[in-house]
ROVEX-610966 format. One record per residue (C-alpha): y, x, z; residue number from 0; residue in one letter. Coordinates in Angstrom, 3 decimals, decimal comma, padded with zeros to 6 digits, always signed. Each point is the difference from the previous one (the first is absolute). Example, Ala and Ser with C-alpha at 12.3 -4.5 7.8 and 13.67 -1.06 7.14 Angstrom:
<pts>
Y / X / Z / seq / type
-004,500 / +012,300 / +007,800 / 0 / a
+003,440 / +001,370 / -000,660 / 1 / s
</pts>
This chain:
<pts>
Y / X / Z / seq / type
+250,990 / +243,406 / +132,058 / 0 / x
+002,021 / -002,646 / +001,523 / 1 / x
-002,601 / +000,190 / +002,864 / 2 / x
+000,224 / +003,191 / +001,246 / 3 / x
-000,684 / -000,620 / +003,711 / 4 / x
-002,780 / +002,669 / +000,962 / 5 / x
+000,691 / +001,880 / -003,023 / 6 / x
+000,957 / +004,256 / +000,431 / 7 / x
+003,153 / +000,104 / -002,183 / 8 / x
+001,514 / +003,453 / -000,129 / 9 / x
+003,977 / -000,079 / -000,695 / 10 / x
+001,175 / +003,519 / -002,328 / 11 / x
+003,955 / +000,582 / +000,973 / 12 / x
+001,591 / -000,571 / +002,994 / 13 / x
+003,382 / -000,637 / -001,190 / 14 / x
+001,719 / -003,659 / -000,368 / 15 / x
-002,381 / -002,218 / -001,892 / 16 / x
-003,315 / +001,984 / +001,285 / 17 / x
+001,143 / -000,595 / +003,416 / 18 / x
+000,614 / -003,716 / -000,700 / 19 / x
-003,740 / -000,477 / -001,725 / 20 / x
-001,422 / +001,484 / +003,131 / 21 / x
+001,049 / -002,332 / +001,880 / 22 / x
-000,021 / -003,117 / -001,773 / 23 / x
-003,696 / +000,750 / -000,480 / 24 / x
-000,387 / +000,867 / +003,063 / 25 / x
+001,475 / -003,271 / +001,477 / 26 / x
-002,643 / -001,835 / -002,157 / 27 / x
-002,942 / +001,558 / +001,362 / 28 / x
-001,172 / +003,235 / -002,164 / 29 / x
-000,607 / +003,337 / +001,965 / 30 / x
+002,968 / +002,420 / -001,713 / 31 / x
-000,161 / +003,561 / +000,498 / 32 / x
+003,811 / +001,758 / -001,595 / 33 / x
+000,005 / +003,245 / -001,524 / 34 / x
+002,844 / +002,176 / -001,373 / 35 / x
+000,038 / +003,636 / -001,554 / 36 / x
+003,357 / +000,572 / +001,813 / 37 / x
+001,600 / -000,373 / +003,283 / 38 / x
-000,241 / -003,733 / +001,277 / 39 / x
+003,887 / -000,852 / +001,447 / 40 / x
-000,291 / -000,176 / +003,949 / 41 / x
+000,871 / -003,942 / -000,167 / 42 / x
-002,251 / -000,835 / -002,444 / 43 / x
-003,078 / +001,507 / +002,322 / 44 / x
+001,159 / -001,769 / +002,824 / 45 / x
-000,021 / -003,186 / -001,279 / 46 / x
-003,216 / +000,531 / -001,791 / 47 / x
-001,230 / +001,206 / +003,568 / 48 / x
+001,299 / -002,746 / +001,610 / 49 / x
-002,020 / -002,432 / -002,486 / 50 / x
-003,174 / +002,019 / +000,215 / 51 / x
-000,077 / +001,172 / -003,569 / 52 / x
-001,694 / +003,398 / +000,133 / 53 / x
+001,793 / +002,761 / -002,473 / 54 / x
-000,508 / +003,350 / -001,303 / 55 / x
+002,997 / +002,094 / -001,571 / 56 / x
+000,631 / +003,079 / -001,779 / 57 / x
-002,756 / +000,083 / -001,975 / 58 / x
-003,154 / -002,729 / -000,365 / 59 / x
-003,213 / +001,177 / +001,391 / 60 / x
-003,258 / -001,283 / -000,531 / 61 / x
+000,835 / -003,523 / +001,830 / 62 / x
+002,537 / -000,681 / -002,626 / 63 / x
-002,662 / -000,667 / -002,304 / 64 / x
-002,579 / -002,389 / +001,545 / 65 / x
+001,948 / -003,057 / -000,553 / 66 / x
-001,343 / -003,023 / -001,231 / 67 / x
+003,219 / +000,059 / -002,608 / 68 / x
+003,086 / +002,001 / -000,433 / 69 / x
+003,535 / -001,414 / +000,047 / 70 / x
+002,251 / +002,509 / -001,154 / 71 / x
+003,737 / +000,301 / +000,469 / 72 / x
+001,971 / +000,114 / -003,449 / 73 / x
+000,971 / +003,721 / +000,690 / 74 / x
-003,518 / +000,984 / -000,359 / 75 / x
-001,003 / +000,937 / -003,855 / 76 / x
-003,918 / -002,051 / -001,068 / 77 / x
-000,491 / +003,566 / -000,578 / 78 / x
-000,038 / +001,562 / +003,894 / 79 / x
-003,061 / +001,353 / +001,402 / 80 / x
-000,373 / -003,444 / +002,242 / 81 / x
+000,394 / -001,889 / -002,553 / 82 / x
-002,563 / +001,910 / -001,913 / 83 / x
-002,345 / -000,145 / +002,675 / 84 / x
+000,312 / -003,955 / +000,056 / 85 / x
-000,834 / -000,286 / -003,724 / 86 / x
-002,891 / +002,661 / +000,339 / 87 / x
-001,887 / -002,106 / +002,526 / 88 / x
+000,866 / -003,722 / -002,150 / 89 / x
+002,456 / -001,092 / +002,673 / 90 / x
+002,913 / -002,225 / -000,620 / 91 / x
+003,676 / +001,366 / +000,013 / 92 / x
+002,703 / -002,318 / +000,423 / 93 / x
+003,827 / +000,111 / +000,333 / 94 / x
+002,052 / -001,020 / +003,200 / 95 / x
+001,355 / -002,674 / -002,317 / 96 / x
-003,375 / -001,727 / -000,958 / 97 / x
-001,226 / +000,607 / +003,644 / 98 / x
+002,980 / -002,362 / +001,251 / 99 / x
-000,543 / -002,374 / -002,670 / 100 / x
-003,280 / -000,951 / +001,176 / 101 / x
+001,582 / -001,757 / +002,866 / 102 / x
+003,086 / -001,340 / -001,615 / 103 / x
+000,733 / -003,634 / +000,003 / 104 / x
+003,581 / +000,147 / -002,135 / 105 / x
+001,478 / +000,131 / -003,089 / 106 / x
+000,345 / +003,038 / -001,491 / 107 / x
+002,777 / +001,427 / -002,700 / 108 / x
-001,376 / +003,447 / -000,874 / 109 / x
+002,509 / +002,412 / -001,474 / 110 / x
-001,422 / +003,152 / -002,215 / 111 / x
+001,594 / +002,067 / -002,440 / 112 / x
+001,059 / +004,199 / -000,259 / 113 / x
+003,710 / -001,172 / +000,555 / 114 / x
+002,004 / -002,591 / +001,819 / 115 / x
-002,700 / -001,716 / +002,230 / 116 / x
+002,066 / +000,872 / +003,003 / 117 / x
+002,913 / -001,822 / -001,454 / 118 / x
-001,887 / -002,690 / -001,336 / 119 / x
-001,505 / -001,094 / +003,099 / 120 / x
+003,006 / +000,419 / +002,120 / 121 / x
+002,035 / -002,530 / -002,430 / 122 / x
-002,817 / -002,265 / +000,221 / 123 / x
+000,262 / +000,429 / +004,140 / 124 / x
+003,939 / -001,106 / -001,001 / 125 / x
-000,951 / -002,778 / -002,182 / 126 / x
-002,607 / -001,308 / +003,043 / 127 / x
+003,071 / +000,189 / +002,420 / 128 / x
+002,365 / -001,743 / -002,168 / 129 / x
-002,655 / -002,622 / -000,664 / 130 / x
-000,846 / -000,236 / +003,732 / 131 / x
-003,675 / -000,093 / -000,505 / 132 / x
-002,484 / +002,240 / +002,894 / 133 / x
-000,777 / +003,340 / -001,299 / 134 / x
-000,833 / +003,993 / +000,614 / 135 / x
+000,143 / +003,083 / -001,914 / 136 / x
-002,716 / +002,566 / -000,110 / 137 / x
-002,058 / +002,073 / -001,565 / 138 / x
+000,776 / +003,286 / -001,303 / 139 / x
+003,599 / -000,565 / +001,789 / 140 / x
+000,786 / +000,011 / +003,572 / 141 / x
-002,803 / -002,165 / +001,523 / 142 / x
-004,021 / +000,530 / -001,049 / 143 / x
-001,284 / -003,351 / -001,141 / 144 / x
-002,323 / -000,220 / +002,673 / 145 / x
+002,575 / +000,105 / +002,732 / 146 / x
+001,262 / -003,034 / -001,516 / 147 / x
-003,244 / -001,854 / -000,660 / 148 / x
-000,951 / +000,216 / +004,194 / 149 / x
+003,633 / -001,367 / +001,029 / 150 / x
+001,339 / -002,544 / -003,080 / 151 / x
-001,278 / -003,781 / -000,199 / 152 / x
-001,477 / -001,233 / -003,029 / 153 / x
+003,061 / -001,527 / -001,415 / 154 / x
+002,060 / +002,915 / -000,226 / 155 / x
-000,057 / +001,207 / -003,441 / 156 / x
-000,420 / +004,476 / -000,044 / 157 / x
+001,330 / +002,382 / -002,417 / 158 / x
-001,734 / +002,502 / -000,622 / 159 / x
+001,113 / +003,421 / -001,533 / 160 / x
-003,409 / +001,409 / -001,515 / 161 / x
-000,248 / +003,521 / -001,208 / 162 / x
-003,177 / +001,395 / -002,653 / 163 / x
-001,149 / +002,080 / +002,649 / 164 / x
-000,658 / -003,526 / +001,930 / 165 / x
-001,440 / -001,703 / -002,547 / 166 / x
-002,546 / +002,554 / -000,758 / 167 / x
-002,144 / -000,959 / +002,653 / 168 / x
-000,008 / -004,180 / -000,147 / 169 / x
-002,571 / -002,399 / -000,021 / 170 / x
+000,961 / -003,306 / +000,179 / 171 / x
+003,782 / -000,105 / +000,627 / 172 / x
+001,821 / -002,599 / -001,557 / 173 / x
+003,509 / -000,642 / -000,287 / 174 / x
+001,167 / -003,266 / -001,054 / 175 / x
+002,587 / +001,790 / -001,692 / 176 / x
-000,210 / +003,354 / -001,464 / 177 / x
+002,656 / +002,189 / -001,577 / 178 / x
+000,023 / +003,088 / -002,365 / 179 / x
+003,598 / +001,175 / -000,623 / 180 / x
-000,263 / +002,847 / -002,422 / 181 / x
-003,126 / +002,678 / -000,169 / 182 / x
+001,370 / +003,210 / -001,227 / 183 / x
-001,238 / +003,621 / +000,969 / 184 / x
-000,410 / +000,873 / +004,058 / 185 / x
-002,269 / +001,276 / +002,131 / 186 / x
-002,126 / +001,182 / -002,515 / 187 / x
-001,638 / +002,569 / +002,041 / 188 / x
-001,492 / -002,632 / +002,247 / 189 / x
-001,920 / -001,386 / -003,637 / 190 / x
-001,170 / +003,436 / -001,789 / 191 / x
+003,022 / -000,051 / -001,747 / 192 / x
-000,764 / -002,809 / -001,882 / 193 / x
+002,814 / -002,507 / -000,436 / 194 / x
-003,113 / -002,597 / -001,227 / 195 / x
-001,980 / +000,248 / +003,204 / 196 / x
+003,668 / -000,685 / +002,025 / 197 / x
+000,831 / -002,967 / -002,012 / 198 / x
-003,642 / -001,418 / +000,733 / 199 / x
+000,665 / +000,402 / +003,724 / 200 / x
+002,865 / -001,949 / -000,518 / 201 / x
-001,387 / -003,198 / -001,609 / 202 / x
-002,640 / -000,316 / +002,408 / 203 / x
+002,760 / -001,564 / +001,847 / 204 / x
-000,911 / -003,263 / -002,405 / 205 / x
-004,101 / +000,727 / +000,197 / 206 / x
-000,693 / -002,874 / +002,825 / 207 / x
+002,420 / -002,633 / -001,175 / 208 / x
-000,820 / -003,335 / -001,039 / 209 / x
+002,189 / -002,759 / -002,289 / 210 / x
+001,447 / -001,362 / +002,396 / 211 / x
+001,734 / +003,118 / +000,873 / 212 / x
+003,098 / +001,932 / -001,875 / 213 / x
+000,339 / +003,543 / -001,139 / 214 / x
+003,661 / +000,903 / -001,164 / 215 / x
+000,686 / +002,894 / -002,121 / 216 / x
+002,376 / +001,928 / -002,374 / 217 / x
-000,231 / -001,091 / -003,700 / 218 / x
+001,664 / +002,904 / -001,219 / 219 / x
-002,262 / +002,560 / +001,540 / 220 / x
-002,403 / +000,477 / -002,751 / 221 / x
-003,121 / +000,828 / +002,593 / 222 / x
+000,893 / -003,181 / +001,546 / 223 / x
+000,048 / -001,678 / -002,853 / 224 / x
-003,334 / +001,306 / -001,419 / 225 / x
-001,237 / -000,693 / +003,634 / 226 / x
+001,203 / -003,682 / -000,077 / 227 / x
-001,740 / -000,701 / -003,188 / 228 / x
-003,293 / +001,347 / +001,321 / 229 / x
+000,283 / -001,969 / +003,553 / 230 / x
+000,785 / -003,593 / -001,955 / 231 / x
-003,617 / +000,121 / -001,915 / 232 / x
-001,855 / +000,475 / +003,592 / 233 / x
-001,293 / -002,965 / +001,328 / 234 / x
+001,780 / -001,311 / +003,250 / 235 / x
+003,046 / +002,373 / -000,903 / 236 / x
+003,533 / -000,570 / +001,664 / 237 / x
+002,883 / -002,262 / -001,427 / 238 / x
+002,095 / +002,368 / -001,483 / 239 / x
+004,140 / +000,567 / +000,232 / 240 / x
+001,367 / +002,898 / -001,855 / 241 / x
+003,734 / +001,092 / +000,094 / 242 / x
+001,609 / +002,100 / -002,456 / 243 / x
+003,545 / +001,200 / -001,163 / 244 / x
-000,943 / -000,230 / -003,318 / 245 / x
-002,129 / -002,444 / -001,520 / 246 / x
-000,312 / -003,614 / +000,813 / 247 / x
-002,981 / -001,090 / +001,941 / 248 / x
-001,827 / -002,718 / +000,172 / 249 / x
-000,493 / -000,755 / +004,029 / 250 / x
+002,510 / +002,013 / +001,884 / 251 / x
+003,725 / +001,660 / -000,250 / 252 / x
+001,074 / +001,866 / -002,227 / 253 / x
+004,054 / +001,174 / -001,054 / 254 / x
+001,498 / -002,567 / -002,924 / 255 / x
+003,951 / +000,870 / -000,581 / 256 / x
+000,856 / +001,676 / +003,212 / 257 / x
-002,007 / -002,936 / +002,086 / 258 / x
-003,478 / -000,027 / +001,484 / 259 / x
-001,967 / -002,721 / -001,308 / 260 / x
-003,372 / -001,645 / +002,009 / 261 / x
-001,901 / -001,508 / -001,723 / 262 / x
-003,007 / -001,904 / +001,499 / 263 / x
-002,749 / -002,268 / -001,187 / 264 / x
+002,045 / -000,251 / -003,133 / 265 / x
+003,495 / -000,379 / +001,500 / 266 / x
+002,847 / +002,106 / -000,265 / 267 / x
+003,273 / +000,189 / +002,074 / 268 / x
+002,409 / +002,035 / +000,761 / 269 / x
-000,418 / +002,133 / +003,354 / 270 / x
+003,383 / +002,191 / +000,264 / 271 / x
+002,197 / +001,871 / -001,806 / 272 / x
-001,083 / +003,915 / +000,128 / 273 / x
+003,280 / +000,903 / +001,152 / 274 / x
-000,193 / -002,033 / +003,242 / 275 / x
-003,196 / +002,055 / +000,929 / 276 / x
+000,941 / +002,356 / +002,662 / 277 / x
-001,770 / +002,989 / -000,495 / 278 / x
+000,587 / +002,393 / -003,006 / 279 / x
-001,894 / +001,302 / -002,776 / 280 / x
-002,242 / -001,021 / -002,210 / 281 / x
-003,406 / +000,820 / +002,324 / 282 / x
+001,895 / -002,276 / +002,777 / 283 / x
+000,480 / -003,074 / -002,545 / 284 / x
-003,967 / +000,139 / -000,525 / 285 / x
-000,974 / +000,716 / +003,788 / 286 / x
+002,227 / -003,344 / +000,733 / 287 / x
-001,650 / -002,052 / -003,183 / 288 / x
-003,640 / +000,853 / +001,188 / 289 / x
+001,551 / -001,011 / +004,078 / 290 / x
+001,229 / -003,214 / -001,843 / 291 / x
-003,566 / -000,455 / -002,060 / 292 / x
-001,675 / -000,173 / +004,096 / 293 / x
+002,103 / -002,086 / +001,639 / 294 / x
+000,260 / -002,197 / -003,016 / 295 / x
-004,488 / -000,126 / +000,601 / 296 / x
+000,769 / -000,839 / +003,563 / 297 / x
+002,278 / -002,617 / -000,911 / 298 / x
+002,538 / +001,128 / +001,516 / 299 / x
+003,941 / -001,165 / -001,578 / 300 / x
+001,861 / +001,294 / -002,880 / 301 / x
+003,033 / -000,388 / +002,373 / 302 / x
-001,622 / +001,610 / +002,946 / 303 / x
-001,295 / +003,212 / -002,716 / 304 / x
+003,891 / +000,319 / -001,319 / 305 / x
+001,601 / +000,344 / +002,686 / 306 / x
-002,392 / +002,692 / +001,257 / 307 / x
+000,143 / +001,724 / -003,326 / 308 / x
+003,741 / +000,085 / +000,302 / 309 / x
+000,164 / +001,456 / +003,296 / 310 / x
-003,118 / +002,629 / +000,239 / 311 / x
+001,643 / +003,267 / +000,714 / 312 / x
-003,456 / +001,924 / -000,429 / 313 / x
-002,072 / +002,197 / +002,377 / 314 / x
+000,935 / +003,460 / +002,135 / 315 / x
-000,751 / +003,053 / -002,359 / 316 / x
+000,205 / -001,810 / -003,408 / 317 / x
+003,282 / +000,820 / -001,239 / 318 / x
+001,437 / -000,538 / +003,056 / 319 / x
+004,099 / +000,691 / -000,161 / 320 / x
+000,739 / +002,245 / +003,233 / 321 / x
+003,432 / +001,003 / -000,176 / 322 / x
+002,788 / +000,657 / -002,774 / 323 / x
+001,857 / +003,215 / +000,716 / 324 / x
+003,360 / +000,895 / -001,575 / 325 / x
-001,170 / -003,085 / -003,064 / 326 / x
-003,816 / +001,819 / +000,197 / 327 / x
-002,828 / -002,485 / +000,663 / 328 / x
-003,040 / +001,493 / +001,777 / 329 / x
-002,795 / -001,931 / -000,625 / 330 / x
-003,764 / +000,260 / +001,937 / 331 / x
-002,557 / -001,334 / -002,505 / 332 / x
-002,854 / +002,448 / +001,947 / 333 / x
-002,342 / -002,447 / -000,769 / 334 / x
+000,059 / +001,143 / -003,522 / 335 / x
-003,539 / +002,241 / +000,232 / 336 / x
-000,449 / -000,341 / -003,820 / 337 / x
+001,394 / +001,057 / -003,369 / 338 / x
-000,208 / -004,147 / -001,052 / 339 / x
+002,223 / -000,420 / +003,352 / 340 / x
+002,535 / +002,252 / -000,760 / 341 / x
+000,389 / -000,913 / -003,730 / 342 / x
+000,789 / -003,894 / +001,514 / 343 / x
+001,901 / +001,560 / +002,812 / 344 / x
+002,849 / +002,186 / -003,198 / 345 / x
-000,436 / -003,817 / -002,415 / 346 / x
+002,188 / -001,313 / +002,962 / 347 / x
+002,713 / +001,883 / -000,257 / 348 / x
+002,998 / +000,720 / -002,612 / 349 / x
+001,802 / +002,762 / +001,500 / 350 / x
-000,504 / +003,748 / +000,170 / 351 / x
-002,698 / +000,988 / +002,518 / 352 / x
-001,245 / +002,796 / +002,145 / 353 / x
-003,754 / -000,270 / +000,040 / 354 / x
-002,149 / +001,848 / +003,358 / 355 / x
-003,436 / -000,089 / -001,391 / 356 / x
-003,348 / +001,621 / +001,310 / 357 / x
-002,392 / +000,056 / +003,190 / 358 / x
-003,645 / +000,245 / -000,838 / 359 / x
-000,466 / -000,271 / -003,615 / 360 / x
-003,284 / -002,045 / -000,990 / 361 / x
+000,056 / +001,224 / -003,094 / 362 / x
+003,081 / -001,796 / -001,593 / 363 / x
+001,425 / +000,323 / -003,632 / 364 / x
+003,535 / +000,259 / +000,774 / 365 / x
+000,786 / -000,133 / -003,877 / 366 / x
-000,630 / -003,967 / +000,120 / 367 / x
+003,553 / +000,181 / +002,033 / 368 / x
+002,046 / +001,675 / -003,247 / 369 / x
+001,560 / -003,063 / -001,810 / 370 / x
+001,139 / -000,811 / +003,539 / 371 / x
+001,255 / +003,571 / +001,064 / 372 / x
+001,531 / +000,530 / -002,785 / 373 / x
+002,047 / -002,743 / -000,040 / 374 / x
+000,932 / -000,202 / +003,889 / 375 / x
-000,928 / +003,150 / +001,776 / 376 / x
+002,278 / +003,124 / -000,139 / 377 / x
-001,703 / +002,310 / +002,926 / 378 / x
-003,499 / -000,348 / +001,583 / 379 / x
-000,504 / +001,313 / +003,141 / 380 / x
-004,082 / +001,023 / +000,606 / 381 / x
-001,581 / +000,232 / +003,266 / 382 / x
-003,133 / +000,558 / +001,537 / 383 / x
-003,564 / +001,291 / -001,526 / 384 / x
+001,157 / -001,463 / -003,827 / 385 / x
+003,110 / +001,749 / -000,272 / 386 / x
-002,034 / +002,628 / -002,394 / 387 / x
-001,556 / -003,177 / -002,233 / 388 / x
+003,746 / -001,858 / -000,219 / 389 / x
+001,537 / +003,031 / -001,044 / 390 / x
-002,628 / +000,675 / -002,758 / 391 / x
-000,040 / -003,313 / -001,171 / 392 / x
+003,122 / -000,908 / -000,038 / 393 / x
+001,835 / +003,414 / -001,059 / 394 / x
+002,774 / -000,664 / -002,243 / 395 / x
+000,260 / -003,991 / +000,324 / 396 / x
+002,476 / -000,179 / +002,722 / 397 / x
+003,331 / +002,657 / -000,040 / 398 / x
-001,083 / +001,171 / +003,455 / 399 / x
-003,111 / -000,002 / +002,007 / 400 / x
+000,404 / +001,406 / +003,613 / 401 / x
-002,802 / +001,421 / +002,324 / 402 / x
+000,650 / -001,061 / +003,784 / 403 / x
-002,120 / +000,841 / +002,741 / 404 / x
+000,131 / -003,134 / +002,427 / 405 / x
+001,464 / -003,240 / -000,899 / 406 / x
+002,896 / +000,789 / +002,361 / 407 / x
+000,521 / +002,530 / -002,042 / 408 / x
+000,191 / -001,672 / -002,960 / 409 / x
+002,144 / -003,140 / +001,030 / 410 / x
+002,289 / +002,798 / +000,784 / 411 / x
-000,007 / +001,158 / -003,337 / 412 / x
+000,042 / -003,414 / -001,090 / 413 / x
+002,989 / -000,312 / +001,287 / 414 / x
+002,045 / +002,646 / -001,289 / 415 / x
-001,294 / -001,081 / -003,812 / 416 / x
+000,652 / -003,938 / +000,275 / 417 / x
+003,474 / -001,228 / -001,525 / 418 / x
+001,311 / -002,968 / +001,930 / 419 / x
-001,183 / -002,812 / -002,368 / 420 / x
-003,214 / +001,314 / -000,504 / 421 / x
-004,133 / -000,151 / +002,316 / 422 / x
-001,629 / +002,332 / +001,767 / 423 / x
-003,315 / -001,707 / -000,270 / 424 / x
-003,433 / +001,191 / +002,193 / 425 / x
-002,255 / -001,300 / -002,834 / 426 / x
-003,074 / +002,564 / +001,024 / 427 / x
-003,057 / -001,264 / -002,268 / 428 / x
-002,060 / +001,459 / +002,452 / 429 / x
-001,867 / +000,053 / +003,213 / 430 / x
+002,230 / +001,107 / +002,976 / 431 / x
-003,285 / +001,510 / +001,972 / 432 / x
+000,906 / +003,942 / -001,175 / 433 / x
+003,342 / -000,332 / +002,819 / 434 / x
+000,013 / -003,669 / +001,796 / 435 / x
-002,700 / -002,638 / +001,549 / 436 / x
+000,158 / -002,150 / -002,866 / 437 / x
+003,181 / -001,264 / -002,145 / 438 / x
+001,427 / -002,156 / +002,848 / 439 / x
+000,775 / +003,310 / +001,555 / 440 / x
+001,243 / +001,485 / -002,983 / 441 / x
+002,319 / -002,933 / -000,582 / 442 / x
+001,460 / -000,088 / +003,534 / 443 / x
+000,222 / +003,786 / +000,214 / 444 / x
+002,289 / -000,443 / -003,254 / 445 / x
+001,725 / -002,542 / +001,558 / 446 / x
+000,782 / +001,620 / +003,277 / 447 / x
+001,113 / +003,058 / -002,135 / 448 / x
+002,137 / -002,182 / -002,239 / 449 / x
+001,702 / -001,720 / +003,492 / 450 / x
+001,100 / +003,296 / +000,916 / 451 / x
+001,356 / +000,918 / -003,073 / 452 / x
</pts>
């Protein structure tokens, strides 16, 4: 499909990435024709007007389905009526993100994993800007890859945050690095509820690399692990690097006496001290070892990966301080949209906490949070549709759990129950889309609440 001049390619979601496949493809030649089930933004259809790319929107009619292929926006489950339709007739379906990577020319780090991808690629932007060396960040994060791919040269290096929902619908992309962080329980709805066919979507990810390429990934994640083992007896599989807290490893980092050890082609040296790295917890230390574990494949310094490990402050919405009030710290970690997220988010802290959890539940176990509340949380305030499933759950674990019906409205009680010394923490473990746009508009609706506190 690299050639697709002359070819019909209908686009499914009109929204960032879809928008950017459009007309990337367009640019090279195919005929696209855009379709949304919703509303199409007044902007957006003018510049698709203005670049003669023929849409439909709230709803796809009949045209929606004579495509040659289907490249479908990330939002869109493999199980939608178009999508259907596409598979019905034997057509391909690909991803915005393979659909770019036909025409990419640069190196590519690709970042996967249920939690701390965002972080993850945003220290490696840091560790690129200490080190100097031409790069852009995109993906499932701010810019669609193929925005970058039409307007970067070939020797700028792109990061790439990559989702499942992405990956379901490759072909051929390659990254020469690839990253899995952790795979732990999310999105499960999206895979039939099985947490096997989710974890497969993941490690495609690896599926088109060769041995001169790298896949990094945590040793102490046992479905990593297993995974690891499996990929090594494949012919043409990627050089491994595993990091781990716990266990030595044999090409990587990994934690020896409260340093991080690399260790490469059979080498060891010291890296840091843990206590220099900047940002806390236990998830943050493994985020910056698998940032380390890239740069170190792009040969890029030890000095130049230190000092950005030292000074990384982390990304807006990831336990994000906003204010301390009369000795209270208000922290935004909005970004936390699943029970795995928020269990990281309470490991980071020591002091007595305030938790506001809830949204749109996807079906979360909120027991897997007890050892945690129990030893840090003293009131939970619940809001949005799974205030009924926290309270059930979670009955009798904390001394006080607290309905509220808007998350003013529960900062506000928030407030009153916080102690100076102690966190009121928005730590949701779900999706915001029951009350906001997404969770950067929950976070900055906390924020602006907090501010005027």
């Amino acid at each position: 499909m690299k050639d697709v001049s002359g070819k019909h390619i209908v686009v499914a979601g009109a929204a960032r990435s879809g928008i950017a496949a459009a007309h990337l493809l367009s640019e090279k030649g195919a005929d696209v024709f855009v379709t949304d089930t919703g509303p199409i933004a007044e902007h957006i259809k003018e510049r698709l007007e203005e670049s003669n790319i023929p849409f439909e929107e709230k709803g796809h009619s009949d045209k929606s389905e004579k495509g040659d292929c289907l490249v479908i926006s990330p939002g869109i489950p493999s199980d939608s009526e178009i999508a259907k339709a596409y598979i019905n007739n034997k057509k391909n379906i690909y991803s915005e993100l393979e659909a770019a990577s036909w025409f990419n020319k640069n190196p590519i780090i690709a970042v996967t994993g249920s939690n701390g991808k965002t972080t993850v690629v945003n220290w490696l932007n840091d560790i690129w800007d200490v080190a100097g060396k031409p790069h852009s960040l995109a993906g499932n994060i701010g810019t669609a890859f193929s925005d970058v791919v039409s307007k970067t040269d070939g020797d700028t290096d792109i990061l790439l945050e990559v989702s499942s929902f992405q990956l379901d619908h490759i072909d051929t992309f390659r990254p020469g690095v690839s990253m899995i962080l952790n795979i732990t329980p999310d999105h499960l709805n999206r895979y039939e509820n099985s947490f096997e066919k989710y974890a497969k979507s993941k490690f495609r990810i690896t599926e088109n690399q060769r041995s001169d390429d790298w896949f990094i990934f945590d040793a102490d994640d046992p479905v990593l692990s297993e995974f690891s083992k499996t990929l090594s007896k494949q012919k043409a599989s990627p050089r491994q690097l595993a990091f781990s807290l716990i266990n030595e490893v044999d090409e990587g980092i990994f934690l020896k006496d409260g340093a991080l050890i690399l260790t490469l082609n059979q080498k060891q040296q010291t890296l840091m001290e843990i206590n220099d790295v900047g940002l806390p917890g236990k998830h943050n230390l493994k985020n910056g070892m698998a940032a380390a574990l890239a740069a170190r494949a792009y040969e890029i310094s030890n000095d130049h990966i230190r000092e950005s490990l030292k000074r990384f402050e982390g990304v807006e919405h990831r336990l994000e301080l906003v204010r301390v009030i009369n000795g209270v710290s208000y922290i935004n970690d909005s970004k936390a949209t699943n029970i795995n997220s928020v269990w990281y988010a309470l490991d980071s802290f020591k002091m007595p906490i305030v938790l506001i959890l809830g949204g749109r539940d996807k079906g979360n176990n909120y027991c897997e949070l007890q050892s945690q509340l129990v030893e840090k949380v003293h009131t939970i305030i619940a809001i949005g549709e799974a205030t009924e499933a926290i309270n059930k759950q979670l009955d009798n674990v904390v001394p006080d759990i607290i309905n509220a019906d808007s998350l003013e409205d529960a900062v506000n009680i928030s407030k009153k129950r916080a102690k100076r010394g102690e966190i009121v923490l928005l730590s949701p473990a779900c999706s915001s889309f029951d009350m906001f746009d997404n969770y950067e508009h929950r976070g900055n609706t906390f924020k602006e609440i907090v501010d005027q506190l």
